[in-house]
DRENLO-256911 format. One record per residue: x, z, y of N, C-alpha, C in turn; residue in one letter. Coordinates in steps of 0.2 Angstrom, whole numbers, plus 5000, padded with zeros to 4 digits. Example, Ala and Ser with C-alpha at 12.3 -4.5 7.8 and 13.67 -1.06 7.14 Angstrom:
REM residues 2
506650394972506250394978506650394984A
506450354989506850364995506450395000S
//
This chain:
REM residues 434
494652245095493952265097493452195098X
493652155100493252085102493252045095X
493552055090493452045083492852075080X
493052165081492452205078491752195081X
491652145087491152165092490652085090X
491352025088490951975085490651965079X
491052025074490852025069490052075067X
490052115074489452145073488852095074X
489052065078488452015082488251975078X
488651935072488551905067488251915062X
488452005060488152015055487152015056X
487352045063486352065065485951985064X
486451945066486051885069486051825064X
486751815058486751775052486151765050X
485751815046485351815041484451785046X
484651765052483951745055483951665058X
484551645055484651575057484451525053X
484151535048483951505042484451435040X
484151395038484651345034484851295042X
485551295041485951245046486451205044X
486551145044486951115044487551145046X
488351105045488951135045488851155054X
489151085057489051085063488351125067X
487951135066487551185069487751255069X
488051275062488451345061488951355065X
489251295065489951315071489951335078X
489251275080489051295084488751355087X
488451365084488051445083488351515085X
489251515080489651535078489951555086X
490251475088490551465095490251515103X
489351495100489051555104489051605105X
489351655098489151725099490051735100X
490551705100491351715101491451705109X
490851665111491051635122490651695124X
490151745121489851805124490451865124X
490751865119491151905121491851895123X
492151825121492851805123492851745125X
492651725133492451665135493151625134X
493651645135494251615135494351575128X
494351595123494351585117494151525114X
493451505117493251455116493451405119X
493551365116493751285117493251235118X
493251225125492551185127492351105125X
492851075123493151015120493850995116X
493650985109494250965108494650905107X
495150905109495650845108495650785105X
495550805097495350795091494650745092X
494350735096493450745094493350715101X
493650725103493550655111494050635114X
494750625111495250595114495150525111X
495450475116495450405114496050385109X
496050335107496450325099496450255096X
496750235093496750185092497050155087X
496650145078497150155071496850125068X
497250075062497250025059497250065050X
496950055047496650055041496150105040X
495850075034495750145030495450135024X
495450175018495550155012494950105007X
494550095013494050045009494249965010X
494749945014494849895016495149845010X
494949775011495049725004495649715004X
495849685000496749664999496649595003X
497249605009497349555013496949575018X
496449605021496149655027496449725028X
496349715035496449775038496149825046X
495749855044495249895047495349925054X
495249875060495449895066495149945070X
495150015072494550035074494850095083X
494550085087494650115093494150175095X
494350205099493950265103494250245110X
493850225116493850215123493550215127X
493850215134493250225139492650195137X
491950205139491450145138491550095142X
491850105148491850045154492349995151X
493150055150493549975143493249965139X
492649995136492549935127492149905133X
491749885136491149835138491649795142X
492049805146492549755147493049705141X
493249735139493549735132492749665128X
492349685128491949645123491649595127X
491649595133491249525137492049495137X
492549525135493349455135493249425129X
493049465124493349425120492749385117X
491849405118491349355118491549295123X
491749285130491949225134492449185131X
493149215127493449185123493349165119X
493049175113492449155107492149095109X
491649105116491349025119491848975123X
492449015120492848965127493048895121X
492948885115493348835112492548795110X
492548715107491948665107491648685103X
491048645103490548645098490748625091X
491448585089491448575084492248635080X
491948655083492448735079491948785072X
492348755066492148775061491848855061X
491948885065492148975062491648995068X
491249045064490649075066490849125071X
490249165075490649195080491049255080X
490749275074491149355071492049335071X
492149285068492849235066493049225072X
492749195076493049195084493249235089X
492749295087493049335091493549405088X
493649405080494049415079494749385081X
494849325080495349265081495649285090X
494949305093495049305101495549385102X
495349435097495849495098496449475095X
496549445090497149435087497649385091X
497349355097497849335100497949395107X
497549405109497449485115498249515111X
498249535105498549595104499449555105X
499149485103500049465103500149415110X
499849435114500049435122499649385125X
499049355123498749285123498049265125X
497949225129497449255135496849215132X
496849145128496549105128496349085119X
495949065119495849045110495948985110X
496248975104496448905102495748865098X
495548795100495148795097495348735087X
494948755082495148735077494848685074X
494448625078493848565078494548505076X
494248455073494848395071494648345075X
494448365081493948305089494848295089X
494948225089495648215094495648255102X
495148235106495148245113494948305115X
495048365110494848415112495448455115X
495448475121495948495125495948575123X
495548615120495648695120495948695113X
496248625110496648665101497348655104X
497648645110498348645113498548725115X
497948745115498148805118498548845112X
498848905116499248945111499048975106X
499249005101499049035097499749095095X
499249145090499749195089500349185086X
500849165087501549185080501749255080X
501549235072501649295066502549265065X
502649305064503549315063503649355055X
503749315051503449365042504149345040X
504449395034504949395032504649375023X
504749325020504549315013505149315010X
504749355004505449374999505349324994X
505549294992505549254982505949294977X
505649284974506149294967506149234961X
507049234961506949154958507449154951X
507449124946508049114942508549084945X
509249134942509949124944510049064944X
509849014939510148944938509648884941X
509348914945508748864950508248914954X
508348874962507948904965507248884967X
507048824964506348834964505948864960X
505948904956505348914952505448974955X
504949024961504849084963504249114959X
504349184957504049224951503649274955X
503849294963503449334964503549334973X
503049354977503349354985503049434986X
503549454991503249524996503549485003X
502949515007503049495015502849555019X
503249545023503049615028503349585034X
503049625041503049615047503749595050X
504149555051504649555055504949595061X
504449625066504649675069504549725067X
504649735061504649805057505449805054X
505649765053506349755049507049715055X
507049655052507549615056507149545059X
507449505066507249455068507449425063X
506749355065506949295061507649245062X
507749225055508449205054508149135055X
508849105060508449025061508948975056X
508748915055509048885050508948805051X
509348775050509348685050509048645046X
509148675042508548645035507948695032X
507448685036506648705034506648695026X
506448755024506248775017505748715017X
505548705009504948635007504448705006X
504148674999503448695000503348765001X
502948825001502848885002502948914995X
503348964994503548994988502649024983X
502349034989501749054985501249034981X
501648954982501348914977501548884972X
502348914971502748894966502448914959X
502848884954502748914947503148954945X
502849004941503649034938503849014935X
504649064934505249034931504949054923X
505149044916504849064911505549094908X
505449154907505649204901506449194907X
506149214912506849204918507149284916X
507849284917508149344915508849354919X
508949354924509649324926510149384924X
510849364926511349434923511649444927X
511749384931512249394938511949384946X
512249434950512049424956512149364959X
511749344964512149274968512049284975X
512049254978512349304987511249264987X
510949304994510249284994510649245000X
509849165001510149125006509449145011X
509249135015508749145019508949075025X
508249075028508149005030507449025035X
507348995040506649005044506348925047X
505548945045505248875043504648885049X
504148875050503548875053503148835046X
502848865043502348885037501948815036X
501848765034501348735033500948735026X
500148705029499748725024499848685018X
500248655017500248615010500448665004X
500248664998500248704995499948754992X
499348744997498548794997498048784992X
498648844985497948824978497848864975X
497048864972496948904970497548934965X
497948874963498348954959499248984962X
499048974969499449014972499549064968X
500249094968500249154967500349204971X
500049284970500049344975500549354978X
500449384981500849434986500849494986X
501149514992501149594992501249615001X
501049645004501049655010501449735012X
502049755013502149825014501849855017X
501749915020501149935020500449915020X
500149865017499449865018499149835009X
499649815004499749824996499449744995X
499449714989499049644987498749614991X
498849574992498549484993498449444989X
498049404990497949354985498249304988X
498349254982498649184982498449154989X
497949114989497649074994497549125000X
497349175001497549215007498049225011X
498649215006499349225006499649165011X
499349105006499649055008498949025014X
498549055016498349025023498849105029X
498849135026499049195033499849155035X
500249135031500649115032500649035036X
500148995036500148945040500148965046X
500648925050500648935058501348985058X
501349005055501949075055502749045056X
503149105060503749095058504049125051X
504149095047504249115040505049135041X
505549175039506249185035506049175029X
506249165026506249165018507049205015X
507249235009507449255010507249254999X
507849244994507949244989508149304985X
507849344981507949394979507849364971X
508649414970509049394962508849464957X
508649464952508849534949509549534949X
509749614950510649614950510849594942X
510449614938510649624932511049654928X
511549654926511949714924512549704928X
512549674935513249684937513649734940X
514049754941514349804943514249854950X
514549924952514149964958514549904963X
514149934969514649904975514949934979X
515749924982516149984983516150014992X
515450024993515150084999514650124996X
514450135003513950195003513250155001X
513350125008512850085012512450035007X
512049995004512049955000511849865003X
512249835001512149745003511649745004X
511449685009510749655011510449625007X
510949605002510549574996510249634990X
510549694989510349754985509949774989X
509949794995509549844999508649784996X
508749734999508049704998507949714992X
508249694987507749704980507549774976X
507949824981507849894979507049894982X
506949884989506449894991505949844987X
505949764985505649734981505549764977X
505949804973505749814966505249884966X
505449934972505049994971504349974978X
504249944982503749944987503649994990X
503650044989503250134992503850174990X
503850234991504150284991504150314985X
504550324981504550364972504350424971X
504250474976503950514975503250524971X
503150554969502550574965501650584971X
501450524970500950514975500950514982X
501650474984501650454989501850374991X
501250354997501050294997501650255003X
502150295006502650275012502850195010X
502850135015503050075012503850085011X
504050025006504750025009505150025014X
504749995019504949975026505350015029X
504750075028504950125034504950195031X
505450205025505750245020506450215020X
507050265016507650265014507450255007X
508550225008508750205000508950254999X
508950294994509150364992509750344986X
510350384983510550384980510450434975X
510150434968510150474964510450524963X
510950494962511650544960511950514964X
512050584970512550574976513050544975X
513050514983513850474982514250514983X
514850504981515150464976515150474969X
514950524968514950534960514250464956X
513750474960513450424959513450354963X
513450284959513950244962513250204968X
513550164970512750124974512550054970X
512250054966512050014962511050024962X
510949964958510249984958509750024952X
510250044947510150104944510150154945X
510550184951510550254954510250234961X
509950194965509350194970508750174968X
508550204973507650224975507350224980X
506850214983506850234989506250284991X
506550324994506050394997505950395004X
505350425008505150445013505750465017X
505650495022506150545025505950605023X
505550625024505050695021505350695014X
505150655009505350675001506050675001X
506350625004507150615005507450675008X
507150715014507550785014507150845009X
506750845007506450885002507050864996X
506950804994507650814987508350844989X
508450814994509150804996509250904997X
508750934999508951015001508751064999X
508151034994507751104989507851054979X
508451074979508651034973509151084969X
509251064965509651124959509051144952X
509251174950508951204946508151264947X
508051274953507751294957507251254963X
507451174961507151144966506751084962X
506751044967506750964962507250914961X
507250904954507850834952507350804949X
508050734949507550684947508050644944X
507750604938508250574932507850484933X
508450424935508150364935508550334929X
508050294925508350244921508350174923X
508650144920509250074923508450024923X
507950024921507449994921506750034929X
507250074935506750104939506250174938X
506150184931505950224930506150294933X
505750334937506050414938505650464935X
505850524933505650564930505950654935X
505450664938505250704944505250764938X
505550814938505550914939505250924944X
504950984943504551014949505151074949X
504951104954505051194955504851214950X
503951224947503751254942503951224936X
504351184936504451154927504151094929X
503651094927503051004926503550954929X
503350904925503850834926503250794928X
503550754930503050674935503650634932X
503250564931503350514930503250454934X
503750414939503350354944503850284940X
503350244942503650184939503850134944X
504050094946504350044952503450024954X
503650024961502849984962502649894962X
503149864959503049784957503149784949X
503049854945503049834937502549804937X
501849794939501249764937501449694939X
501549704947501149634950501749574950X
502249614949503149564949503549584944X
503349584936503749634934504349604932X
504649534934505249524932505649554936X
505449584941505849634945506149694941X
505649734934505949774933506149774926X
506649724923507049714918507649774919X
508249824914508549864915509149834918X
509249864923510049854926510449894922X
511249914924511649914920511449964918X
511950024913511650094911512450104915X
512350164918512950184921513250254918X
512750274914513150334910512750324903X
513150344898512950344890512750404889X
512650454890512350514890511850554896X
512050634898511550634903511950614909X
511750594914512050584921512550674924X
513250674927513450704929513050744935X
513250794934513050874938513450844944X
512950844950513350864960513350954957X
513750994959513751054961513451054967X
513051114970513051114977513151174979X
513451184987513651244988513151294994X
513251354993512851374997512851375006X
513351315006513451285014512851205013X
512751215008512351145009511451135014X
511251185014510751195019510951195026X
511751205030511651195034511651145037X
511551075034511451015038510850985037X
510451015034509651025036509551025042X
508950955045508550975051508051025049X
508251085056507751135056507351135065X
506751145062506351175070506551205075X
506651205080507051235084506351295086X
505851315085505251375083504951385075X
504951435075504551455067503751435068X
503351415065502751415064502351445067X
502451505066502251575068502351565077X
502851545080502951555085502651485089X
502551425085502151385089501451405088X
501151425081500451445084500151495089X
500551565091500551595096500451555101X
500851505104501151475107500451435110X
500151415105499751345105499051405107X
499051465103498251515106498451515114X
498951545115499151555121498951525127X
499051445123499351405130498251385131X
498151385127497251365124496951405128X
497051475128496551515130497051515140X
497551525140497851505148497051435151X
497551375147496951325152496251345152X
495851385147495251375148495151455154X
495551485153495251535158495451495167X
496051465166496051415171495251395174X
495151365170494551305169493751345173X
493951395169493251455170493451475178X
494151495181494251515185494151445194X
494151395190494151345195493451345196X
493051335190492351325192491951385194X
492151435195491751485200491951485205X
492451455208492851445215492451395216X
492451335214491951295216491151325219X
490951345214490251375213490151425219X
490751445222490551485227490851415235X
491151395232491151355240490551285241X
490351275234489751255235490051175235X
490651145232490751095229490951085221X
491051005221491150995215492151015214X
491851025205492451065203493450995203X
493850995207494350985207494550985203X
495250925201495450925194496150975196X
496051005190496451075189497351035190X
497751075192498551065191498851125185X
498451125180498751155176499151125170X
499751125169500151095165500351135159X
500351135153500751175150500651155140X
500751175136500751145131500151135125X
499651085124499251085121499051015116X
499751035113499850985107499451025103X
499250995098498651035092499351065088X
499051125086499451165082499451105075X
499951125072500251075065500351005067X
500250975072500450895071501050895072X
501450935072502150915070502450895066X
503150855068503250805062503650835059X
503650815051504150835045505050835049X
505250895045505350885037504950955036X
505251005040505051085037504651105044X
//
């Protein structure tokens, strides 16, 4: 009834509202649904005025990344007389404007640090003692078998995203990002990776640096590369192509295969998706143990892709076929194939030279059996029953709400904060798989 009664009201009244932007529509909308079903309506949402705080977004440069907040007004304006005071807390002979400064002044805020370091070449200037942020970066090299200087390509990512920094008695020499490559490098045999932890100096800083790679945040350039690593605790950390050597006999894959699995693919293999290595799985093609752990039968997928292949697979599902040079070749459900290619063909490609061929024909069939979906994570509610759930609990707090402030309105005070507790997670932000 309160459908039929909205939908009358709509009808009479659409056609006299003349031209409206989206938002004015909704609005409009919202009005003739709180005449009839005050509960209904949502006075404010979550979505649209809760506070937040989130890092990229897709128009940022290579080597930038897009800081942006929603907060009380009273913390931002506290928040920006810290870090304009910090900006003016370093001398007059500090190269960097104040936009630089008071960026510099967040980036030490976020890694626990109260003061700016100043970056003037004055001997007697007492604010360049101050502390400054340590970045903790894991660099990867890729080097030929028969010599470890000439590095052919780097990836860096966050240290506390992965593993602590590895300490070491002998500091690496110059910064791999300014090394030259190795020429027509091919190696055939694996050699163990050695890793080492240095604090970053700028020597090394030229134009013909070579790139980088940042997991999650893509390309760097040379000379960016090799300043963001100044000051930094650096691991470093040798990555060999395996070359055609043989599987290895676990599940699990060595530290030195697991990194250059992620080195060689950077993102997740699925068909248009961007998950970094980091924070995605090695997948094994051809389950183990029929398929062996080698870097011809790994990949790396999401958790989401990686339970979608792992449990909507068969003939009926999706498979996927990798050849000894990373290539995969994705089946859909419908038939249509996808093709992804490692995500360092371009920017590293000595990375994707063919490992061994593990089969001469097509790859062996896993059977699966009709117990294989029971070790699927499942929802502990269907869809259907969080949505109810989510109107339910929407329309409960607002009648709440509606209920307090006429109680107010009759005792002729301001309205008390409600003790209503109950669930109002936005419908769908639940997390994967199903």
């Amino acid at each position: 009834d309160l459908i039929a009664a909205v939908d009358a009201d709509l009808a009479a009244e659409i056609l006299t509202w003349g031209a409206r932007s989206a938002k004015k529509t909704e609005a409009a909308v919202d009005a003739v649904v709180a005449r009839h079903d005050p509960d209904a309506l949502h006075k404010s949402r979550e979505s649209e005025v809760g506070r937040s705080v989130d890092f990229g977004q897709p128009g940022d440069a290579p080597g930038y990344t897009t800081v942006y907040a929603r907060m009380f007004a009273g913390d931002a304006a506290a928040g920006e007389r810290t870090l304009t005071a910090m900006a003016y807390s370093v001398c007059e002979a500090d190269p960097r404007p104040m936009t630089e400064r008071r960026d510099d002044a967040l980036a030490a805020l976020l890694a626990g640090i109260t003061t700016l370091a100043c970056q003037c070449d004055t001997p007697d200037c007492d604010v360049t003692t101050n502390p400054r942020p340590l970045r903790e970066i894991t660099l990867y090299t890729l080097t030929d078998h028969t010599t470890t200087a000439a590095a052919v390509g780097t990836a860096v990512e966050d240290a506390a995203a992965r593993e602590p920094a590895v300490a070491a008695s002998n500091p690496v020499g110059e910064s791999p990002a300014a090394a030259v490559p190795a020429a027509d490098a091919e190696p055939t045999e694996p050699i163990p990776n050695r890793s080492a932890s240095k604090p970053a100096s700028k020597q090394g800083a030229t134009p013909q640096s070579r790139p980088g790679y940042i997991f999650g945040a893509g390309f760097i350039p040379g000379p960016l590369l090799t300043e963001m690593l100044h000051g930094a605790r650096t691991t470093v950390r040798e990555l060999i192509h395996p070359g055609h050597a043989g599987p290895e006999p676990r599940y699990t894959p060595s530290r030195a295969l697991a990194d250059f699995i992620r080195c060689r693919d950077l993102t997740c293999r699925f068909p248009g998706c961007d998950t970094p290595a980091t924070h995605a799985d090695i997948d094994h093609t051809i389950p183990y143990p029929v398929g062996p752990t080698h870097a011809s039968n790994l990949k790396i997928l999401c958790r989401f892709h990686h339970l979608l292949k792992t449990f909507w697979t068969g003939p009926t599902g999706w498979r996927d076929r990798q050849h000894p040079d990373g290539t995969i070749e994705w089946t859909s459900p419908t038939g249509h194939t996808y093709t992804t290619h490692p995500g360092s063909r371009l920017l590293f490609p000595t990375l994707c030279p063919p490992t061994a061929t593990l089969w001469t024909s097509d790859p062996p069939d896993v059977p699966t059996t009709p117990q294989r979906g029971a070790k699927m994570p499942r929802r502990p509610h269907t869809r259907a029953h969080n949505r109810t759930r989510y109107i339910t609990t929407q329309r409960q707090h607002t009648a709440n709400q509606r209920a307090a402030e006429r109680a107010s309105e009759n005792r002729g005070i301001a309205t008390a904060p409600g003790g209503y507790v109950g669930d109002t997670t936005e419908y769908g932000s639940d997390p994967p798989p199903f």
